[in-house]
N, C-alpha and C positions, 0 to 999 in steps of 0.2 A: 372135249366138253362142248356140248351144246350152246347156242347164245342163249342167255337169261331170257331175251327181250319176252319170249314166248309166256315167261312166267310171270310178269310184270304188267300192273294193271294200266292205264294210262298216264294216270295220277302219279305212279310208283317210277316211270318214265321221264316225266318232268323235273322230278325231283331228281333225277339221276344224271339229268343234265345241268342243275347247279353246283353238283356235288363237284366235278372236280375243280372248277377255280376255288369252292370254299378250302377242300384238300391241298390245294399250292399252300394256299395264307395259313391252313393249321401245319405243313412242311417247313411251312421257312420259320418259325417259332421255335429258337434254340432252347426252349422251356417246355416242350410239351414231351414228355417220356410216353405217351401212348400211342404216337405216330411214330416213334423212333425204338418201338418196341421191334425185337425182331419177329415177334409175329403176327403182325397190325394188321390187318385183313383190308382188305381195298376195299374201296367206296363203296362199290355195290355188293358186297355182303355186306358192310356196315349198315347201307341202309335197309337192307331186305330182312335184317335183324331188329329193326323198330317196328317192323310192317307182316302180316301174318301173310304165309305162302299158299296160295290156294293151288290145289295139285290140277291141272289142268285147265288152269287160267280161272278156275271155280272158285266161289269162295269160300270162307272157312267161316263155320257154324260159332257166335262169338256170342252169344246166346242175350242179346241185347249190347253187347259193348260195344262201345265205337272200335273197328277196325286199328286206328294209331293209338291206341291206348293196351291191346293188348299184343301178349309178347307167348311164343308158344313154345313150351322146352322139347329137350328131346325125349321126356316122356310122355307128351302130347298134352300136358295141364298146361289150362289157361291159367297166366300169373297177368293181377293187373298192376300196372307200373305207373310211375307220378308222370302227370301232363308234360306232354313233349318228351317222353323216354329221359327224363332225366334224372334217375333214380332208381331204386330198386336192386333186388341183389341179382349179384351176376350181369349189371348193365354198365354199358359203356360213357353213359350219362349222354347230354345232348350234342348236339353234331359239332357244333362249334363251341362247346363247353372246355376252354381251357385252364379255368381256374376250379375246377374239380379238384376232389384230393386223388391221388394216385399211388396206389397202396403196394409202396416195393418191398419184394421180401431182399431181405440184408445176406442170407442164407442160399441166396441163388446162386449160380454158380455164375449166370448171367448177371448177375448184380455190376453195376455201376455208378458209382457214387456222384458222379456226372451228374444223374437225372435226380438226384435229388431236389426237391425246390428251395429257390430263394428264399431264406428269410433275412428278414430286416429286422435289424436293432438299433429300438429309438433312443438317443442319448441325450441330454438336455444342454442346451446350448448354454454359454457362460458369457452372459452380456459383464465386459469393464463395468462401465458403471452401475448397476447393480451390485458390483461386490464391492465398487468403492465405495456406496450407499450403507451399504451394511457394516463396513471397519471401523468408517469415520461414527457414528452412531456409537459403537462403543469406543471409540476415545473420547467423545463428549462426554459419556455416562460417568468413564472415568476420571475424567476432568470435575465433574461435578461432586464428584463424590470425593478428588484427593486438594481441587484447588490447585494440583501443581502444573506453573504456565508452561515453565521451560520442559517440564514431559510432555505435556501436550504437544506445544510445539515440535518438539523431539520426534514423537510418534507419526505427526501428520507432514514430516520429513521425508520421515522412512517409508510411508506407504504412495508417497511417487505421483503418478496419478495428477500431475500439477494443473493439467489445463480441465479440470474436474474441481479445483477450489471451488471454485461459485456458489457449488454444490454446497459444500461445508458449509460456506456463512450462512446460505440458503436451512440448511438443517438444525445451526448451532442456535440461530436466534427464534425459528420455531419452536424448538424444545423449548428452551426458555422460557419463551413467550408462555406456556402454560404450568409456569412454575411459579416459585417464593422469588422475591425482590433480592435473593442473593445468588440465588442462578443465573440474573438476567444480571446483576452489576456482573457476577463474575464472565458474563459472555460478552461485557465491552470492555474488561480490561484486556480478556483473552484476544479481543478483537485488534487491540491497539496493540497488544505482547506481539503479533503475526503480520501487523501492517510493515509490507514493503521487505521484510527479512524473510518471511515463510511465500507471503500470499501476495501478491503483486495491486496495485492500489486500482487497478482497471479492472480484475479479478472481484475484487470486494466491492466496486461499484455494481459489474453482473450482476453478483449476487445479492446487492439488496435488492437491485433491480426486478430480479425473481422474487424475491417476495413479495414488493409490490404487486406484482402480475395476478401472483397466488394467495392477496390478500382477500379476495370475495370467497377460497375456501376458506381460509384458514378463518374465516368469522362465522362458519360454521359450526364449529369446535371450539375456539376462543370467545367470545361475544365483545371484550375490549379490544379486538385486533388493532382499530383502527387507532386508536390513543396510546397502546403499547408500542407496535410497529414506530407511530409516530413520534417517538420519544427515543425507540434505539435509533432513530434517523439521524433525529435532531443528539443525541448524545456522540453519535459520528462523527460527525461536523465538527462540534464543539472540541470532541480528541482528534480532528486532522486526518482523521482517515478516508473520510469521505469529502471534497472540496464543496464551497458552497454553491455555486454552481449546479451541483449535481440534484436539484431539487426543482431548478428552474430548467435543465435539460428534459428528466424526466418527465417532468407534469407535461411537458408535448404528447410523449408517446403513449399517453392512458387517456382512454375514456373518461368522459367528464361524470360520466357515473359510478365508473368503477370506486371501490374501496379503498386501490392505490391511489386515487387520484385524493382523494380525502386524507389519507392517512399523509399525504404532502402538504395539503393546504393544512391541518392540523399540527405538523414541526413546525411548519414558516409561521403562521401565525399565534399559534399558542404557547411556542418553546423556546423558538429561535430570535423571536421579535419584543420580546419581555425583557426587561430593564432586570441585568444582572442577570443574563439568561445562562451565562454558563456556569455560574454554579449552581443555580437552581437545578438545572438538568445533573450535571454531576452527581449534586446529594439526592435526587429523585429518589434511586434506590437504595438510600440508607449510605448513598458515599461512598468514594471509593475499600477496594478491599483489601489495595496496597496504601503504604503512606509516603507522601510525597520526597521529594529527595534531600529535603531539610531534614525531616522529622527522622528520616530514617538515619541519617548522617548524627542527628544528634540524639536519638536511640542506641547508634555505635560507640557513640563517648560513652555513654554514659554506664554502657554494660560493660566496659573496659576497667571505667576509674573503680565499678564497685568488685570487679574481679582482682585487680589488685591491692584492695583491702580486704579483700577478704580467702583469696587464692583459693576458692572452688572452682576447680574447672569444670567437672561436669555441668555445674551450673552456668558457665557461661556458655558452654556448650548449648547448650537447651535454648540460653534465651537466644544466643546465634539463631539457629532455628528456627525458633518462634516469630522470626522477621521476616522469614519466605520470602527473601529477597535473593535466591542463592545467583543469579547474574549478577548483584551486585555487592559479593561478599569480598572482592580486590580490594574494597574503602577499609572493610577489616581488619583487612590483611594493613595495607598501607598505615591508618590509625594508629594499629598495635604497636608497628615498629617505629614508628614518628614518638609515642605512650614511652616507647624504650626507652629511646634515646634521649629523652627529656628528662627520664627519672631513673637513673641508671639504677638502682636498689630495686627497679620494677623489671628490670630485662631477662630473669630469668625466667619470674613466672611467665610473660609474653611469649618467651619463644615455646617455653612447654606448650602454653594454650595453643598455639599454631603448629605446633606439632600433632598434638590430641587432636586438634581438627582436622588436620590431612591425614592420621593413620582413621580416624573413623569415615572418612569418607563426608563431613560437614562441607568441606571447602577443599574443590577440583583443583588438580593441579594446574588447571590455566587457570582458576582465579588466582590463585597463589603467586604463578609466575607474572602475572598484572600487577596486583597489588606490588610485588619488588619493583617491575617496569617502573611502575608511575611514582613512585618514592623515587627512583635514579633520575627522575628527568628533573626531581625539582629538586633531589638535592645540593644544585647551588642558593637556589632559595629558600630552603633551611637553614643552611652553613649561616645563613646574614644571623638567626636566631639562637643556632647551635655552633657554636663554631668546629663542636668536633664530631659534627653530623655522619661527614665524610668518613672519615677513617671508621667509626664507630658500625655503619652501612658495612663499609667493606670487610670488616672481621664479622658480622652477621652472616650475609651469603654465604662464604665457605662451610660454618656452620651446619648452616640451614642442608647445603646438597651434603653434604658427608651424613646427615642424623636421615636424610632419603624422603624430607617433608619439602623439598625444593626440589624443581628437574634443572639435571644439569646444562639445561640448553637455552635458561637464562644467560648463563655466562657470554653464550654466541649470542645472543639479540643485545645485551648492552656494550658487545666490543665492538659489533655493527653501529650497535648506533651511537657508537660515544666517541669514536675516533677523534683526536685531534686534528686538524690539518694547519696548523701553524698560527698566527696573529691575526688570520680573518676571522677563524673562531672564537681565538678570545675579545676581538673586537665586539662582535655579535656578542656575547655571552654580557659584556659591560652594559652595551647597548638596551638587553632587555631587561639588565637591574635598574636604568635608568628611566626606562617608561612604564615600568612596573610602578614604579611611584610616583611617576605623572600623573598617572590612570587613575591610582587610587587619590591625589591630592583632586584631581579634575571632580571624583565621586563625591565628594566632599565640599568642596567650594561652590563647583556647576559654574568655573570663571574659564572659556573658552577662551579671551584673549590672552590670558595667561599660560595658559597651556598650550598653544599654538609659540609663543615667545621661547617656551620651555622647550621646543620640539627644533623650532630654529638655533636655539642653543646650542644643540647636539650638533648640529650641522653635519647629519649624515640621512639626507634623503632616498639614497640608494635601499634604507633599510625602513620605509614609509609602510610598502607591500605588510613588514613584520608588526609593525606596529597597530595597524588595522585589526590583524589575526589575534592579536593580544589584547588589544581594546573589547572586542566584541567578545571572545572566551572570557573574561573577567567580567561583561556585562552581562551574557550567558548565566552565571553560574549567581548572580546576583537577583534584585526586585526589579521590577517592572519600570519601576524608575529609572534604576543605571541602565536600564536596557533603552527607553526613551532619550534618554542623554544620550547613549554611544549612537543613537540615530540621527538627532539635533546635532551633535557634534562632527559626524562624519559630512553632516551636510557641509559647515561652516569649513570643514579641513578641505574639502573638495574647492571653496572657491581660493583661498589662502594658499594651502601649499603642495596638495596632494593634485596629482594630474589625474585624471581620469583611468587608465595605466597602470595607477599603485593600486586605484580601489580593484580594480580585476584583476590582478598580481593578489591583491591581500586576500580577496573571496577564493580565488585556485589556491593559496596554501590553505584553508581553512575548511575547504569541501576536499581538499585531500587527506586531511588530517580527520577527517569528520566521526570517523569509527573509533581513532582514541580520544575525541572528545565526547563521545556516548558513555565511555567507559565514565567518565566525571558527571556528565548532564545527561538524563537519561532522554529527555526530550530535546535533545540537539539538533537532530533532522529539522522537526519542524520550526524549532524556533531559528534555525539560519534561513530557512528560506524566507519566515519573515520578514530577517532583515535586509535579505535580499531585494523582497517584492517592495520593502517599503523607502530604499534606494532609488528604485525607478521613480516612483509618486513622488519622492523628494525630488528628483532630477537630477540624484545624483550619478545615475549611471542609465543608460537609452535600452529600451527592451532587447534592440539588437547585442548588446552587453551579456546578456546573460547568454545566449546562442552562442557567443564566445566563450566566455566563461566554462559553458559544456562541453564544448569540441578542444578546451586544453587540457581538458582534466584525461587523468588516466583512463584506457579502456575496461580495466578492472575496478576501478572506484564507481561500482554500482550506486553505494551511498549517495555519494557529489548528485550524481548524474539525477539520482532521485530527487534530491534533494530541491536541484535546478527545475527540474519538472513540476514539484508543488508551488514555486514560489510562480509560475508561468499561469499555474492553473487558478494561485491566488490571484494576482491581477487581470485574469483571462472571467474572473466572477463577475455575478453584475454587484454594483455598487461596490467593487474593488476599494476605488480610493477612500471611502468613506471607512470599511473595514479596518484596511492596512494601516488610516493615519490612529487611527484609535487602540491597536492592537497591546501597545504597551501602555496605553489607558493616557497618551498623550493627545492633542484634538479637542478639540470639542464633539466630532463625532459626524459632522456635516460631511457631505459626498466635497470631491474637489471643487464641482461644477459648482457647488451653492456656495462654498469660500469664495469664490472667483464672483459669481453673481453678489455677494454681499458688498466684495471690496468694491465694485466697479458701483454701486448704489452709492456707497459712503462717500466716494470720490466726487460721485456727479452733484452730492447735498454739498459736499464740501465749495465742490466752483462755484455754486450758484448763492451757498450761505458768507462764505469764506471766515466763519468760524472754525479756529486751529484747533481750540482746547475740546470742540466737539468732535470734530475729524480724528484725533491722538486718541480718545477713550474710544471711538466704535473701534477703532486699531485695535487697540487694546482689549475690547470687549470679545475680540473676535477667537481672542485665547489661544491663536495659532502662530508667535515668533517662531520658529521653524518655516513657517509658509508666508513672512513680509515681504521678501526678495517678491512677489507677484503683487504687493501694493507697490515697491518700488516701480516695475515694470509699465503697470496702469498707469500710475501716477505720468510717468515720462510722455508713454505714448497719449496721454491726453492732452498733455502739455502743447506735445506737436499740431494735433489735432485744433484745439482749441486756441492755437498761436498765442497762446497765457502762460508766462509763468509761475503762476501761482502754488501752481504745483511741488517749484522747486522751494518754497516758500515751506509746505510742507512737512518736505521731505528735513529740511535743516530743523525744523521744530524738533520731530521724530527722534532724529539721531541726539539734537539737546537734551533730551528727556531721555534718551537712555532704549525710546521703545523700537526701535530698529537699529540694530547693531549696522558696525561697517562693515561687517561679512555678507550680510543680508542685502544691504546697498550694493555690496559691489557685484553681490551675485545677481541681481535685479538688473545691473547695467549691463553687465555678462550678458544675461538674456535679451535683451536690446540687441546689444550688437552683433551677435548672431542669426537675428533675425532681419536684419537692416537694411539686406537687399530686398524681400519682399516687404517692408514696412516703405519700401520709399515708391512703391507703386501706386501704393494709398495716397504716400506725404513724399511730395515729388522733393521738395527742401529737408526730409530726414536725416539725412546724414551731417548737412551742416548743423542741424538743430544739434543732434547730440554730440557734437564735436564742443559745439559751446556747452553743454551740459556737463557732458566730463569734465572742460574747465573748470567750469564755474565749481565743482565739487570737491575737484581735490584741492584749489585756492581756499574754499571752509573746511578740508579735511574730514569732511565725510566720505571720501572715495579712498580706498585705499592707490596710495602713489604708484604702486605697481602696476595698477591697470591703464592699457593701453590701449589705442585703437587697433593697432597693426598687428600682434599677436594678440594667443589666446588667454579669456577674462579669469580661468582656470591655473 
């Protein structure tokens, strides 16, 4: 065959010398079936089939068409084809056209399923959080709509997802937010049901956190954002979920314009800072939508005493229920059989009802086995009331697992835990009927040197650690009051008899034990770490204390460890001391700094007045006996200072009138002499000063005679 070149215009030439490198690149394309056809026609008839062939290098008659537009058959009709030969039937489409379709017959014999084209199928990707967005949403709905905490909680267990919380509070208290006043109380009891068991307390900071951020939309849509927001803040705080601090953290990292920044200055000043602010915010929304653990305690008498005059059980079944307290249906349990044992002519209908409640499913088999637990632990402090408490318990239980309303695996958790091991036990066992009624006479009288006398009585210090644990659970479960005293009092035992030692011995059994004293006080956590934080401000234990405290407790006693952490994060707030001293409503309410600034004022009128009976009433005015050990302190080191006695003149007034005990005294010297080497920097003669000082105090007996220079004032 002839060369083409002769048939080939020039134009048709050029073009036929790009054509083979575009031919490599449409070859090396393992997608292209029309190069890989087995009868692909090479380059140059490819192209001379875009281009009409003039026989003799002539050209061909196109009767006005452009020459690359037409295509000529082998019946010699011009056909015109789409610009650039890329179309038309019977065309091969454009030169480097490879996303053309290419039309295989299935029925060839040549078929190859090979050259088939790719196709792709688009599938929608599944973002986490997205679908964790979408679950949590309906278990709020359903939350809202059944009230039930422990399902809720339940649910947002089970769906995992944990480091996704944020999210949740973020979503639970928007909802709300555009709701009835009973959606939003029940999204902070839900909030306090989840604190630190579900949702971790750093998690629920994030997430208000987030709302703050997303408070300039959400006022959008809400128009009260900022006053509502501001209120579940401030209602936070006030239930311990959120520390106070976390308001003065925040308002750094917002804009001074933003909404979040508002909706903070509005809890601090309009919720948090109002006289009687926590129950104001409390009943905000119409009050809580549980009752508290009195009410509900004497709720359970009282449906007990009328079901045994009247022996309907369905109906005490019902009002059970009606108290949607089901975590804390053990008191119940416990109640009923205590109800028994006191009115024996009542013990049948009891056990029926506790039976009819575990075959309906009222009350879980681990409430049930709680309630038995915690009846065994104190039935030796029954026996004092029943004497045949005992035996009467122990023909119950058998009972109870043979009728299948008791699990048999009670049996194993009270031989664990009731073992005898000889004369230590019953020693202990004597020991804490005997402070059991110190405690209560202490609660009653409010006479500390008496009960300190009563404590040396027993003369067994070994057992101080137990007696703390027992003090503070008895003042736990009490008013604000006995809870203030066991704080007052733990101060005064610190300098008398108790070493530093027992107080952290007593707090590690008390954060170990901390999850069966929830079962009893449902606000346990936070009211220990109270007393914890308010320890340190007393002085009666050094912050370094609690860092201990945390590193003895067990690695599983999550609780404790929580527990240690709020009380770190309470005194870690600004104006701590002033909070902490007032918390069980003891104080006057002053920061520590301004007590300390008032005594050193009164002190300085006093030297320069040396009127007594005016000095003893600003004492006195100052409302803080728990906090005089720091006028004893002043007073001494002014003394130094001022090379006057006058002071000690004072202090023997004081202690005449009854207004500075000798616990407070001695603990004020305590503080002295542990500071003694940097005071004699200042007072180069300190040390001999309060050599005479101590004299001089315990020759009036206002020091107690135990204290010494050379050991510790503790």
């Amino acid at each position: 065959m002839a060369s083409g070149e002769g048939f080939l215009t020039k134009e048709q030439r050029e073009m036929l010398n790009v054509a083979p490198p575009n031919v490599e690149v449409l070859s090396s394309s393992p997608k292209s079936p029309t190069l890989k056809s087995p009868g692909t026609k090479s380059s140059s008839v490819l192209l001379s089939e875009h281009h009409v062939k003039a026989p003799g290098g002539g050209r061909a008659s196109t009767a006005g068409i452009a020459v690359r537009h037409v295509r000529r058959t082998h019946s010699g009709k011009h056909i015109r084809v789409k610009k650039d030969g890329a179309g038309g039937k019977g065309t091969w489409g454009k030169l480097l056209d490879t996303e053309g379709e290419s039309h295989l017959d299935r029925n060839d014999p040549n078929y190859d399923s090979g050259e088939e084209p790719y196709e792709l199928v688009g599938t929608a990707v599944s973002d986490p959080l997205d679908d964790y967005k979408k679950s949590v949403v309906s278990i709020i709905e359903e939350y809202f709509s059944t009230g039930n905490v422990e399902q809720a909680a339940s649910d947002l267990k089970e769906l995992g997802s944990t480091e996704y919380h944020p999210y949740f509070i973020k979503r639970l208290v928007s909802l709300a937010m555009d709701r009835h006043d009973k959606e939003k109380e029940m999204t902070s009891v839900l909030l306090s049901a989840l604190y630190a068991d579900v949702i971790s307390p750093t998690q629920i900071s994030k997430g208000f956190y987030m709302l703050l951020e997303s408070a300039d939309d959400l006022s959008v849509d809400i128009p009260d954002t900022v006053n509502i927001l501001a209120l579940f803040i401030a209602r936070a705080v006030v239930d311990d979920i959120l520390p106070p601090a976390f308001i003065a953290r925040v308002r750094k990292m917002l804009p001074e314009s933003s909404k979040g920044f508002q909706v903070l200055q509005t809890a601090e000043k309009s919720y948090l800072s109002a006289p009687h602010h926590a129950e104001l915010v409390e009943r905000r929304w119409g009050g809580s939508t549980q009752f508290t653990v009195e009410e509900v305690k004497k709720r359970i008498a009282e449906l007990l005493r009328e079901y045994v005059e009247s022996g309907d059980t369905v109906e005490a079944c019902r009002c059970i229920r009606q108290l949607e307290v089901s975590f804390f249906y053990h008191e119940v349990v416990k109640r009923a059989l205590v109800l028994a044992m006191e009115m024996r002519s009542a013990e049948p209908l009891i056990l029926k009802l506790l039976k009819e409640a575990s075959e309906e499913g009222l009350i879980s088999s681990s409430q049930m086995v709680k309630g038995f637990a915690r009846l065994a632990e104190s039935i030796d402090d029954l026996s004092l009331d029943i004497p045949s408490a005992k035996t009467l318990f122990q023909s119950i239980v058998p009972q109870a697992i043979s009728e299948g309303w008791l699990d048999a695996s009670f049996l194993k958790t009270s031989e664990e835990n009731g073992q005898a091991n000889g004369p230590d036990d019953e020693k202990m066992k004597q020991y804490k009927k005997h402070i059991v009624s110190i405690i209560h006479e202490y609660f009653f009288s409010d006479d500390i040197p008496e009960l300190i006398r009563s404590l040396e009585d027993l003369g067994q210090p070994e057992f101080n650690p137990i007696f703390l644990k027992k003090l503070i659970t008895l003042a736990m479960d009490r008013k604000n009051k006995e809870k203030e005293m066991a704080s007052v009092l733990l101060s005064a035992l610190h300098i008398e008899i108790f070493s530093t030692e027992d107080i952290v011995n007593g707090f590690v059994l008390l954060l170990e034990s901390a999850e069966d004293t929830a079962l009893d006080i449902l606000d346990a956590s936070n009211e220990l770490a109270l007393f914890l934080a308010r320890t340190v401000i007393d002085d009666v234990l050094a912050p370094l204390n609690l860092e201990e405290i945390s590193n003895r407790l067990p690695p599983n006693c999550s609780s404790g460890l929580e527990t240690v952490c709020t009380a770190q994060s309470l005194l870690s707030a600004r104006h701590a001391g002033e909070r902490i001293l007032r918390c069980w409503g003891g104080g006057t309410g002053w920061a520590v700094e301004d007590a300390k600034d008032k005594i050193q004022k009164l002190l300085e009128e006093f030297e320069s007045s040396g009127v007594l009976s005016e000095a003893c009433q600003c004492i006195r005015d100052l409302g803080m006996p728990f906090f005089n050990h720091e006028v004893v302190k002043k007073a001494l080191v002014m003394a130094m200072e001022k090379k006057n006695d006058r002071m000690l003149d004072l202090l023997q007034e004081c202690f005449n009138e009854g207004l500075i005990t000798i616990n407070q005294i001695t603990k004020g010297f305590g503080r002295i002499k542990d500071g003694l080497d940097d005071l004699a920097l200042d007072i180069p003669n300190a040390k001999d000063k309060f050599t005479f000082y101590v004299e001089h105090a315990k020759e009036r007996s206002w020091l107690l005679p135990s204290f010494g220079l050379s050991d510790d004032a503790s």
